[in-house]
C-alpha positions as CSV (number, residue, x, y, z in Angstrom):
1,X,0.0,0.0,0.0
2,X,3.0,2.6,1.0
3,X,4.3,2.1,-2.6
4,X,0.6,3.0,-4.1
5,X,0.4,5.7,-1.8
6,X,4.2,7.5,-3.4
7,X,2.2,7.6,-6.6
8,X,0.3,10.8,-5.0
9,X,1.8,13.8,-3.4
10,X,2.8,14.0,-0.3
11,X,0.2,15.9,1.7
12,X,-2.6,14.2,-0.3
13,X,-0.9,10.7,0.1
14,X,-0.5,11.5,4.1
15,X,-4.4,12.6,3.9
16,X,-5.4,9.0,2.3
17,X,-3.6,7.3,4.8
18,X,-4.4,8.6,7.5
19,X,-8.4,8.0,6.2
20,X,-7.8,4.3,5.6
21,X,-5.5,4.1,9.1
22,X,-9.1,4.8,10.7
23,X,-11.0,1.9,8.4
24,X,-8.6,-0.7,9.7
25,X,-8.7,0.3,13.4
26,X,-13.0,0.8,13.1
27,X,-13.7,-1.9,10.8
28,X,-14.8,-4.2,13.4
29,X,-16.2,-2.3,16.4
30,X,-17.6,0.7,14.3
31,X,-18.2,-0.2,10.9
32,X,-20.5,2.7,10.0
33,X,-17.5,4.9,10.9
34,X,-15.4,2.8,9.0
35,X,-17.8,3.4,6.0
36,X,-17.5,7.0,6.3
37,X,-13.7,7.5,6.5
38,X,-13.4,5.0,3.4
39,X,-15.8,7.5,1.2
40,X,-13.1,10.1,1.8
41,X,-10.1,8.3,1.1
42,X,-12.2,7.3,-2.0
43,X,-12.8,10.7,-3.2
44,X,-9.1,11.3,-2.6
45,X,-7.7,8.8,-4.4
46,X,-10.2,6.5,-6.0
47,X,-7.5,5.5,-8.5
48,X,-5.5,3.6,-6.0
49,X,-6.2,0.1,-5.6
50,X,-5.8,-0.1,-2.0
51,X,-8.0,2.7,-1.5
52,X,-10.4,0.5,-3.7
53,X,-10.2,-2.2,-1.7
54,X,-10.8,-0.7,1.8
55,X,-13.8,0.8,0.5
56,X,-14.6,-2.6,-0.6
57,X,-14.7,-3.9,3.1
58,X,-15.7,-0.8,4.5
59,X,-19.2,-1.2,2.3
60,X,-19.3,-5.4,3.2
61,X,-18.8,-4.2,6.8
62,X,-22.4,-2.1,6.4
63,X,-24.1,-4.6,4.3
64,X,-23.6,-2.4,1.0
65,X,-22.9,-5.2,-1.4
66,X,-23.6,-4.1,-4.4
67,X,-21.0,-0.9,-4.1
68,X,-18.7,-3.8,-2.1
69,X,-18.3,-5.9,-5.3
70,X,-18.0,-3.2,-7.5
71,X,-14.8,-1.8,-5.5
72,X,-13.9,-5.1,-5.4
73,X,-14.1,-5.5,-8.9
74,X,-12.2,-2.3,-9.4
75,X,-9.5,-3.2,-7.3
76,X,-9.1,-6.7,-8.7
77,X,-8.8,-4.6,-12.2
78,X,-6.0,-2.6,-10.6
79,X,-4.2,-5.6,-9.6
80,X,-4.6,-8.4,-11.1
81,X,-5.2,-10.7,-7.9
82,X,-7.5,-13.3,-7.0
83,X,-7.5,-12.8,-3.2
84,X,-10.9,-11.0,-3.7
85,X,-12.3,-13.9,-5.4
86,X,-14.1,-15.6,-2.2
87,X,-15.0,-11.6,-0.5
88,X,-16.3,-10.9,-4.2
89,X,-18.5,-14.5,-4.4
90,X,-20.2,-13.9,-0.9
91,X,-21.1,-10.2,-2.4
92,X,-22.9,-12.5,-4.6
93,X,-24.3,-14.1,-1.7
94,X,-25.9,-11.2,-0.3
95,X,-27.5,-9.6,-2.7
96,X,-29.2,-12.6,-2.8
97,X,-27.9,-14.1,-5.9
98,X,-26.9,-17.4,-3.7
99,X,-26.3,-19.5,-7.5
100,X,-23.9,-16.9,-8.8
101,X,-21.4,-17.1,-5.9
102,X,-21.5,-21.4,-6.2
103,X,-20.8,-20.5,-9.6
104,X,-17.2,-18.2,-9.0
105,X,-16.9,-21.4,-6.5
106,X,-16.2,-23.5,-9.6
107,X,-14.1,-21.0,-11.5
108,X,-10.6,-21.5,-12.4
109,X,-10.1,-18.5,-10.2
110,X,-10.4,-20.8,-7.6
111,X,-7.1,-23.0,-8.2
112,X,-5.0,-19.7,-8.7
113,X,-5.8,-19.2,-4.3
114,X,-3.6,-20.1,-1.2
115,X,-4.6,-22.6,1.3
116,X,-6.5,-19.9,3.6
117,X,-8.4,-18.6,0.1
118,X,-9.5,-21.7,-0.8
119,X,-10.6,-22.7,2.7
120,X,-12.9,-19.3,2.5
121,X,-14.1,-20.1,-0.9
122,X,-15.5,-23.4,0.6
123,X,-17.5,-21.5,3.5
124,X,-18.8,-19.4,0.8
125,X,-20.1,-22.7,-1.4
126,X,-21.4,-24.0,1.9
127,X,-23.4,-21.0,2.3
128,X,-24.8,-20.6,-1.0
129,X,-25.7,-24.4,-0.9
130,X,-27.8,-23.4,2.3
131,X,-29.2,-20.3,1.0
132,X,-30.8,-22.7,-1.9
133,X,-32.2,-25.1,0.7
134,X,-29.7,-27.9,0.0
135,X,-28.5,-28.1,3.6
136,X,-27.3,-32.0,2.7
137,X,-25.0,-30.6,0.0
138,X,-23.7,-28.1,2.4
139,X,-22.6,-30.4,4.8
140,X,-20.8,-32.7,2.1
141,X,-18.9,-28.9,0.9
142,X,-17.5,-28.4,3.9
143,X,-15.9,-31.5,4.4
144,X,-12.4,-31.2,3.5
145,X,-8.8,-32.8,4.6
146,X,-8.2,-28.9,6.2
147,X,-11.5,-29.7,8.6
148,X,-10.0,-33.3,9.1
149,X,-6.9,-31.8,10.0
150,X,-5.5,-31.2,13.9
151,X,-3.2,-28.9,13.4
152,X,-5.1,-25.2,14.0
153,X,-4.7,-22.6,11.9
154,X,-6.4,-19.1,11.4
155,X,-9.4,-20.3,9.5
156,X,-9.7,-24.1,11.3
157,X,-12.3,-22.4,14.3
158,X,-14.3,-20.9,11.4
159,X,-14.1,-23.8,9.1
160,X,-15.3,-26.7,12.6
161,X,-18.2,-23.7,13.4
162,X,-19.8,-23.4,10.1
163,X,-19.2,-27.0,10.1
164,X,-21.2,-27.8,13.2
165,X,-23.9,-25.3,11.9
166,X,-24.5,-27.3,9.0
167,X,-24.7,-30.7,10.8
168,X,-27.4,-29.1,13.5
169,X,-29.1,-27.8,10.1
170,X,-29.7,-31.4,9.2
171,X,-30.8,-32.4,12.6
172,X,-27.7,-34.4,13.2
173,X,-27.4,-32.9,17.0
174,X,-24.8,-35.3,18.5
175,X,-22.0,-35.0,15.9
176,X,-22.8,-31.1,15.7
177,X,-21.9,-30.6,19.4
178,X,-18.8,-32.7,19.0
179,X,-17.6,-30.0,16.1
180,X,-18.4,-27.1,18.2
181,X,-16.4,-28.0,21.3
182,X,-13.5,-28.3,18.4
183,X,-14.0,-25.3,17.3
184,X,-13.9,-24.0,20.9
185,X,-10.6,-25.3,21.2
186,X,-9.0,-23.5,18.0
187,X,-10.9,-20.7,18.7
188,X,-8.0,-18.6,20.2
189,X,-9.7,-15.1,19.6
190,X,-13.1,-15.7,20.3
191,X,-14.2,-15.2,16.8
192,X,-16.9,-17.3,16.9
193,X,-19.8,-17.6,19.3
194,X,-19.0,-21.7,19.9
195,X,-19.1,-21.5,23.8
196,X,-23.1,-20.1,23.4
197,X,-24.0,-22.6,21.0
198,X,-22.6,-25.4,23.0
199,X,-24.7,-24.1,26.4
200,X,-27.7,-24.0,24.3
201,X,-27.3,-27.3,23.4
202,X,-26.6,-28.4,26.6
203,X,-29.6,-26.2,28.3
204,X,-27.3,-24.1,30.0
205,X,-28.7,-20.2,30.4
206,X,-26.0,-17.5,31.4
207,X,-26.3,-14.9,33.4
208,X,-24.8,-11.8,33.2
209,X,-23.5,-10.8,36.5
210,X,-23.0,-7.2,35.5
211,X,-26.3,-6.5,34.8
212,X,-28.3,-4.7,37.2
213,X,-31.6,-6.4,38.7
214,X,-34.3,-5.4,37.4
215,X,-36.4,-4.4,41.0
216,X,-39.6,-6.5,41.6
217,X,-43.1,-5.2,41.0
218,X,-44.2,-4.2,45.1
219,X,-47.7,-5.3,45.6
220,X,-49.6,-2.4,45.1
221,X,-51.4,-1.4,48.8
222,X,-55.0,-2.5,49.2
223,X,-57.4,0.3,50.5
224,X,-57.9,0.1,54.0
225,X,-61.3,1.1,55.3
226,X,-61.6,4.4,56.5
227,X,-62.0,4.5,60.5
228,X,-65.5,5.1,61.4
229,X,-65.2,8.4,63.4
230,X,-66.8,7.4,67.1
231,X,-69.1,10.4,68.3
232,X,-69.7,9.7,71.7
233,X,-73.4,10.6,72.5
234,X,-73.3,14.1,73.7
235,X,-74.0,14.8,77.5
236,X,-77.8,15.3,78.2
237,X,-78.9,17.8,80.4
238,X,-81.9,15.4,82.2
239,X,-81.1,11.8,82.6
240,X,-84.9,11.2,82.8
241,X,-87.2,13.3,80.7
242,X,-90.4,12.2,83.6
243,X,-88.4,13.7,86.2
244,X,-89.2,17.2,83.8
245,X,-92.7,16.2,83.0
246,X,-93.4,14.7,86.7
247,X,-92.6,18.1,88.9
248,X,-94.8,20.5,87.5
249,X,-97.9,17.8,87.9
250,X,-96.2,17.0,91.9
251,X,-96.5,21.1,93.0
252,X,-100.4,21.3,92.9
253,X,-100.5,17.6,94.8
254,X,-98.6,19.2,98.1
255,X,-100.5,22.3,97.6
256,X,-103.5,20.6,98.3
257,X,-102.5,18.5,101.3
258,X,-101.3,21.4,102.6
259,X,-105.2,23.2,101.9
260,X,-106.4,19.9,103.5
261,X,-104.3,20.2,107.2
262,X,-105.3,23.8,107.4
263,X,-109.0,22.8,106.7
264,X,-108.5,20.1,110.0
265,X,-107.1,22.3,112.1
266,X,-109.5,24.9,111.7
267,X,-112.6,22.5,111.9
268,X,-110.8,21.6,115.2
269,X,-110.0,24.7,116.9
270,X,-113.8,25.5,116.2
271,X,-114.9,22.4,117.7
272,X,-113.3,23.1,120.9
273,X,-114.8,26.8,120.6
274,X,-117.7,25.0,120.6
275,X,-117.2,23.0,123.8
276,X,-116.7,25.2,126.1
């Protein structure tokens, strides 16, 4: 790439690399910046193959396919190399064009790759064999003296996933376990989600020990009655309402007796008047 770069002036060749120092370092974690910074170094130097290729990835990165392959293309154009050929067939594959891409798999093209090329080119058969529904066939692709082999590689964690994938597809459980815990073991950089796949075979749930609980739902309180206010009765002024009615009527009673010993005594004084 430094060599393409001396092609341009200085400043402009410092600009362009700078622009596709940030698509390497976002490429995985933030492709959509990736994206971005790739469109300038494009504009910069869109006659520079690697500059062609980076946008290339950059677009496969966002799912942009179509403007993928044709950078690709370009590139390839440029230089004259096949190591696009497998990145190029799997553009193929998602635009959704599954038969083209098992085509480029039977291309001379094919022959012209290293070991790690052709071992990609085989995960993109598989794939296109699955996107048509011929899960069997996919299985038989992928099986290869690099999968038999014990020695690990970069692609061998890869190669045992997909593998493993395709065996579960046919509903052949048992032997797909066995593949994932292999390519558990190559799997040196965690590229793959193996470990996962294995739990969920097994039944095993993780739990995030980071995440915070989510609080319980509190019962909501029930209503409680109101308390009935006691009034206590209010004091009365008469206990007993005949005592009220009963005096007036009991005045004119000792009135009269009184009339009736003052009527005796006089009948008697005059009695004795009378006596003598």
């Amino acid at each position: 790439m430094r060599q393409e770069l001396m092609s341009l002036p200085k400043t402009l060749a410092d600009d362009v690399a700078k622009n596709l120092v940030m698509v390497a370092k976002l490429l995985d974690d933030e492709p959509e910046r990736a994206y971005e910074y790739s469109r300038v170094a494009l504009r910069l130097a869109s006659r520079v193959a690697a500059v062609r290729e980076a946008a290339g990835f950059a677009s496969y990165g966002v799912a942009k396919y179509a403007e993928a392959l044709a950078e690709f293309r370009a590139a390839r154009r440029m230089t004259g190399s096949v190591d696009l050929w497998p990145v190029m067939a799997d553009c193929e594959r998602g635009m959704g064009r599954p038969e083209r891409a098992l085509a480029m798999a039977g291309e001379p093209e094919v022959q012209k790759l290293d070991r790690a090329g052709q071992v990609e080119m085989r995960l993109v058969a598989a794939g296109a064999r699955r996107d048509m529904g011929q899960t069997d066939a996919a299985v038989v692709t992928l099986q290869s003296p690099e999968l038999a082999s014990q020695s690990v590689q970069p692609w061998t964690a890869r190669l045992r996933y997909a593998y493993a994938d395709a065996l579960l597809a046919v509903g052949r459980e048992d032997e797909a376990r066995e593949w994932f815990a292999k390519a558990l073991e190559a799997d040196q950089g965690g590229t793959t989600d193996a470990s996962d796949r294995l739990a969920e075979l097994d039944g095993v749930e993780f739990v995030d020990a980071l995440a915070p609980e989510e609080p319980e739902d509190e019962p909501e309180p029930e209503d409680e009655p109101e308390a009935e206010l006691e009034v206590e009765d209010e004091p009365k002024l008469v206990e007993d309402e005949s005592d009220v009615e009963d005096e007036p009527a009991g005045a004119p009673e000792a009135s009269a007796e009184s009339d009736d010993l003052e009527s005796d005594d006089l009948k008697k004084e005059v009695d004795e008047g009378d006596g003598r």
